[in-house]
C-alpha positions as a Python dict, from the first residue, in 0.01 Angstrom:
ca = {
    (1, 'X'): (0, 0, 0),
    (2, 'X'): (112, 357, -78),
    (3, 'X'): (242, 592, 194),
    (4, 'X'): (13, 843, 181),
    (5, 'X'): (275, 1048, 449),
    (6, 'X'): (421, 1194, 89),
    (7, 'X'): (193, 1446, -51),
    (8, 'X'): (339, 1571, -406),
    (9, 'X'): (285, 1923, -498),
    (10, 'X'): (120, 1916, -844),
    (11, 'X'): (263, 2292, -880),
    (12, 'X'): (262, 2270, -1284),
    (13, 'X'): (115, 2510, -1512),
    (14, 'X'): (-267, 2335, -1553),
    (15, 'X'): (-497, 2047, -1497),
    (16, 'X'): (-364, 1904, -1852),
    (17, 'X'): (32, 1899, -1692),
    (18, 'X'): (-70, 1782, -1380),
    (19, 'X'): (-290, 1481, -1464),
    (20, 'X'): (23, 1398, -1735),
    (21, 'X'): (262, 1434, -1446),
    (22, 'X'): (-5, 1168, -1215),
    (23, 'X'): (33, 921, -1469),
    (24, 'X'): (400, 971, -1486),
    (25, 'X'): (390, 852, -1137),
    (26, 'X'): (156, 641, -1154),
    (27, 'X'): (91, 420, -799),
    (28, 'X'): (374, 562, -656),
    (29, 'X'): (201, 829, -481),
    (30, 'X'): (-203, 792, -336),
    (31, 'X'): (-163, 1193, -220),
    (32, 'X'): (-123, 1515, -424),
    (33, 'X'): (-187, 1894, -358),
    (34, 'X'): (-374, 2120, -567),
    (35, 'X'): (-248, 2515, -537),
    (36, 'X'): (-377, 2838, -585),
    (37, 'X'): (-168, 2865, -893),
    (38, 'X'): (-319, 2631, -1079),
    (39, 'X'): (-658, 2706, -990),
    (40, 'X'): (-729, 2931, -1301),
    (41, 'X'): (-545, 2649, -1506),
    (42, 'X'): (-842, 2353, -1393),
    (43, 'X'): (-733, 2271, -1065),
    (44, 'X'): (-1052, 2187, -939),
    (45, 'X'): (-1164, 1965, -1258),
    (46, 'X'): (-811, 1772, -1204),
    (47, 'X'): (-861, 1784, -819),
    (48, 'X'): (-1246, 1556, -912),
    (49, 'X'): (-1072, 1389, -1144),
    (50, 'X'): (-754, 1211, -953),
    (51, 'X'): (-993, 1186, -708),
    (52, 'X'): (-1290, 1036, -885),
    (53, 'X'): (-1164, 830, -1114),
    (54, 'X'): (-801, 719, -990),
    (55, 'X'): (-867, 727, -627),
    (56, 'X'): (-604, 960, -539),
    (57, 'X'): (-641, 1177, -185),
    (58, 'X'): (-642, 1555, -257),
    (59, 'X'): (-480, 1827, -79),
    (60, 'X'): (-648, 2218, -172),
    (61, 'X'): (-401, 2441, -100),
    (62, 'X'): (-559, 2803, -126),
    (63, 'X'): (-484, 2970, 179),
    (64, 'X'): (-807, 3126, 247),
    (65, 'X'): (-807, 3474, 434),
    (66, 'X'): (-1113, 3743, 420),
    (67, 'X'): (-1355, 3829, 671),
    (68, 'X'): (-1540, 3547, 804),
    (69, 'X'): (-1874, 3515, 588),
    (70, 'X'): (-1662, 3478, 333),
    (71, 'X'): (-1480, 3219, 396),
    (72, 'X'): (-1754, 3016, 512),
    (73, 'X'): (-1904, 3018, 247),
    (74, 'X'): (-1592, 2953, 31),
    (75, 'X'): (-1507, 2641, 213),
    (76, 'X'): (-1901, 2529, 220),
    (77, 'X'): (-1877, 2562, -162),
    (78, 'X'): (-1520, 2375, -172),
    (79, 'X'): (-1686, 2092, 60),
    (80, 'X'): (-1877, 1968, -196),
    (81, 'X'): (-1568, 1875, -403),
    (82, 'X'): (-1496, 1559, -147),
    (83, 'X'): (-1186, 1733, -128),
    (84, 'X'): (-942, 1544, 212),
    (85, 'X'): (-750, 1904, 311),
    (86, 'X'): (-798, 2248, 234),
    (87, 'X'): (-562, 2514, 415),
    (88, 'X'): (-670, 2871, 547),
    (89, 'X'): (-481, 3131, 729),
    (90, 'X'): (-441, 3026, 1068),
    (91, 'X'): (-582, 3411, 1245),
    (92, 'X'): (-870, 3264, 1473),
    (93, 'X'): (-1180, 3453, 1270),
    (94, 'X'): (-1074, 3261, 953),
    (95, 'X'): (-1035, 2934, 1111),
    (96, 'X'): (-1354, 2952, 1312),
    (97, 'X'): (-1496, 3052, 1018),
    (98, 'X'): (-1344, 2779, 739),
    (99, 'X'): (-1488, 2491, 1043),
    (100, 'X'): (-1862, 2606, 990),
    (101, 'X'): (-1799, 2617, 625),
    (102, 'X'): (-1728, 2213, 622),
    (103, 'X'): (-1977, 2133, 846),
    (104, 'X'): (-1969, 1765, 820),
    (105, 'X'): (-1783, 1688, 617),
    (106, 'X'): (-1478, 1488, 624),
    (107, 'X'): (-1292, 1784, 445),
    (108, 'X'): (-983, 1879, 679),
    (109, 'X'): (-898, 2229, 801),
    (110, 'X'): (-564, 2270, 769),
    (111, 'X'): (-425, 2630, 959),
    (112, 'X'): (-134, 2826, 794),
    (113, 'X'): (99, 2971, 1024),
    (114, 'X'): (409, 3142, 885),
    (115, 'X'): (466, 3046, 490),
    (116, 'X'): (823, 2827, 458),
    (117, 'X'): (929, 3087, 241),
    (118, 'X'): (949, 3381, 468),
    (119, 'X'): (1204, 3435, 701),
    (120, 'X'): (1290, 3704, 1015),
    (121, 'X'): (1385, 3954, 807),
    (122, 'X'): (1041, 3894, 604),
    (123, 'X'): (884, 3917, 913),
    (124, 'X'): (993, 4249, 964),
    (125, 'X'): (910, 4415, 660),
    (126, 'X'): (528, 4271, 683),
    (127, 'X'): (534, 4451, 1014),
    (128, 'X'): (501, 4139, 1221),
    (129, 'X'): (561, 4177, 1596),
    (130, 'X'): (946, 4082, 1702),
    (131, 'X'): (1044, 3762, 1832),
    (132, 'X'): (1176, 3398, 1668),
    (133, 'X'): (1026, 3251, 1359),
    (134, 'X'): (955, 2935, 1530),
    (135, 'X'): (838, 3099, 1860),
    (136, 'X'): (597, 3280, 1616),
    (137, 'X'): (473, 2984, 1447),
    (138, 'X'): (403, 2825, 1766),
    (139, 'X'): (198, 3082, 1944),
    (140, 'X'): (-32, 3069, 1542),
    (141, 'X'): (-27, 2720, 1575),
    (142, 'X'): (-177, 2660, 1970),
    (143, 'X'): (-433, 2978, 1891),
    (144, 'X'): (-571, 2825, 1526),
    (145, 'X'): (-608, 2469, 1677),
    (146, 'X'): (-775, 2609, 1959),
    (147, 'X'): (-996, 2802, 1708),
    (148, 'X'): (-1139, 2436, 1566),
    (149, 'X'): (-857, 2373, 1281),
    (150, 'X'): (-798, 2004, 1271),
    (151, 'X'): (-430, 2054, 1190),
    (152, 'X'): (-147, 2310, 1101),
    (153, 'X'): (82, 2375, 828),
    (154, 'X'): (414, 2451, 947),
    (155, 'X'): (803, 2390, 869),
    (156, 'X'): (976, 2092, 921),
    (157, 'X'): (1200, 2343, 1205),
    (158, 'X'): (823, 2375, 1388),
    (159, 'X'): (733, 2059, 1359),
    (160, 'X'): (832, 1937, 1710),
    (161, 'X'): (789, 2216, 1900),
    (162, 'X'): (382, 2178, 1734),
    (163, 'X'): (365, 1843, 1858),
    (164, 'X'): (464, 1887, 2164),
    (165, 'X'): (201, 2186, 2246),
    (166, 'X'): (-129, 1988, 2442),
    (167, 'X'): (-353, 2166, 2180),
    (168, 'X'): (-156, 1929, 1879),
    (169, 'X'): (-295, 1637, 2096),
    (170, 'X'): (-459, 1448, 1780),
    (171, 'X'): (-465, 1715, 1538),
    (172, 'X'): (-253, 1685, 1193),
    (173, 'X'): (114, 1859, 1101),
    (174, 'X'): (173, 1877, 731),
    (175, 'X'): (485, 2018, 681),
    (176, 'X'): (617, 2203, 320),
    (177, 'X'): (971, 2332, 254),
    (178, 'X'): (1103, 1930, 242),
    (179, 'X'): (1399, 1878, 27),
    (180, 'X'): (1563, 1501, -45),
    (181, 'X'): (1909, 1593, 86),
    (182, 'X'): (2098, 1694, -193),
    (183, 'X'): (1760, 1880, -377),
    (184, 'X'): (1785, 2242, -497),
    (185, 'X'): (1600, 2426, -187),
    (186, 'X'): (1446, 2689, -395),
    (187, 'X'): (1260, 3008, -305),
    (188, 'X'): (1207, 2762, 79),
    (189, 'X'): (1428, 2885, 375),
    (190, 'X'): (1327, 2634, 609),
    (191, 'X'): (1386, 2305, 527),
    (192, 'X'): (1465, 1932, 627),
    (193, 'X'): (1487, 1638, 466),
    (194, 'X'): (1138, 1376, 457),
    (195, 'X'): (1291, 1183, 720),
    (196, 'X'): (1347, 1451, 959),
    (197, 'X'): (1047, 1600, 945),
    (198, 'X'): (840, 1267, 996),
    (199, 'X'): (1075, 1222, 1293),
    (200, 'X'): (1010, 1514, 1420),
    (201, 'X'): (641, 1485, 1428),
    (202, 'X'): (506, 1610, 1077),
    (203, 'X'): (205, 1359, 952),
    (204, 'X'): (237, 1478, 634),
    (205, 'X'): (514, 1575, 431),
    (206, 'X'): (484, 1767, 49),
    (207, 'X'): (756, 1753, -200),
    (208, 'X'): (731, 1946, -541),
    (209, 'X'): (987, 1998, -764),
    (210, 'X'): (1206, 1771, -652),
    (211, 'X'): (977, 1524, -788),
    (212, 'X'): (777, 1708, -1049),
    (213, 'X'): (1139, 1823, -1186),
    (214, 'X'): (1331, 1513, -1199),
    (215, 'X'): (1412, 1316, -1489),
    (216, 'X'): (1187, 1032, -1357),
    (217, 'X'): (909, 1174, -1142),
    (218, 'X'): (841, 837, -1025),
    (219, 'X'): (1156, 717, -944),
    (220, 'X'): (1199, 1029, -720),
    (221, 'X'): (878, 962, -538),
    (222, 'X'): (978, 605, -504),
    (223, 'X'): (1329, 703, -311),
    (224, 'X'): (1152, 936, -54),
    (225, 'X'): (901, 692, -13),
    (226, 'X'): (1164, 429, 68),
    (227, 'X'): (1298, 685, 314),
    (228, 'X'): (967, 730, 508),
    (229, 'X'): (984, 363, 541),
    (230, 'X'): (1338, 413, 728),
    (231, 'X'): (1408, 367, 1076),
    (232, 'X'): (1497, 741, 1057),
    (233, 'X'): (1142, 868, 1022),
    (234, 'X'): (949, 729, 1280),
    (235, 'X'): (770, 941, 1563),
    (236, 'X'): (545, 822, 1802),
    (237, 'X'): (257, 994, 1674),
    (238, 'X'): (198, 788, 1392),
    (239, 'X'): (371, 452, 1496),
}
């Protein structure tokens, strides 16, 4: 059985790329997220359709923030899709908001905190109050689980100090910004290899272009599979 732990970011132009690049990989990978860059390029047609039809899990990555109506209503529409995660900024109003918008539906709620591309001085210029990134992303992560979220989005640097907060009691990490060691990092600042950030109490981990860029997109997801099955990235979370 596939390791749905590995989600691969389908972060290709359109639907038409994307469902090429599925095939490609083929039963490799059970998991795959959907972004907000490919939404005006049929991401929600290829979202139905890998799930529908080849029984793939589906991660929407949009990122909601407005005021709360909103995004209720957004995510009430997007519930309808089957869809297994959607993420919205983790500030309380939007959360509260994104968990009457599913109702009940199995639909995840998945709470940004700080994106893996920003950094302290990124921080600073956005005018966000002083203090470490991962300090930061910690105090976002307690108050949007608190809020109803049913999991966070955060580094693999956050990872375990997430899990260890009483709030992360049951509730899902997915961590971005993971890199095969040796991978290109890209426009991501924090990083960590698949292993590490399993080990350090991620549930999830996504992977883009190393896979979606490499000469045999299924081979790559293959060889981080193989490394979630390691000794090296196992956390008593998941068991």
């Amino acid at each position: 059985m596939t390791d749905d732990r590995l989600i691969v970011a389908l972060d290709v132009p359109d639907a038409h790329a994307g469902l090429e690049l599925a095939t490609r990989i083929g039963d490799a990978v059970s998991f795959y997220k959907i972004g907000l860059g490919m939404l005006t390029g049929g991401g929600l047609a290829l979202a139905q359709e890998l799930k529908e039809e080849h029984g793939k899990r589906i991660f929407l990555d949009m990122k909601l923030f407005d005021i709360g109506a909103t995004v209720e209503a957004a995510v009430r529409g997007l519930a309808r899709f089957d869809l297994d995660f959607l993420t919205v900024h983790g500030d309380p109003h939007v959360v509260r908001a994104a968990r009457e918008g599913a109702g009940g539906s199995d639909m995840k709620i998945l709470a940004v905190t700080i994106l893996t591309s920003l950094d302290r001085a990124d921080l600073d210029a956005s005018l966000i109050k002083p203090g470490a990134v991962a300090d930061i992303v910690t105090e976002r992560a307690a108050l949007a689980l608190a809020a109803g979220a049913d999991g966070v989005i955060a580094s693999p640097h956050e990872a375990a100090m997430i899990r260890a907060l009483p709030q992360a009691e049951g509730k899902l990490i997915v961590t971005p910004g993971v890199r095969p060691a040796g991978a290109a990092l890209g426009d991501q600042k924090r990083v960590a290899t698949p292993a590490q950030a399993i080990a350090d109490g991620a549930d999830h981990v996504v992977v883009g272009r190393p896979v979606w860029q490499a000469e045999d997109p299924k081979a790559a997801a293959l060889s981080i599979q193989a490394e979630l099955a390691s000794p090296q990235a196992q956390h008593p979370n998941r068991g």
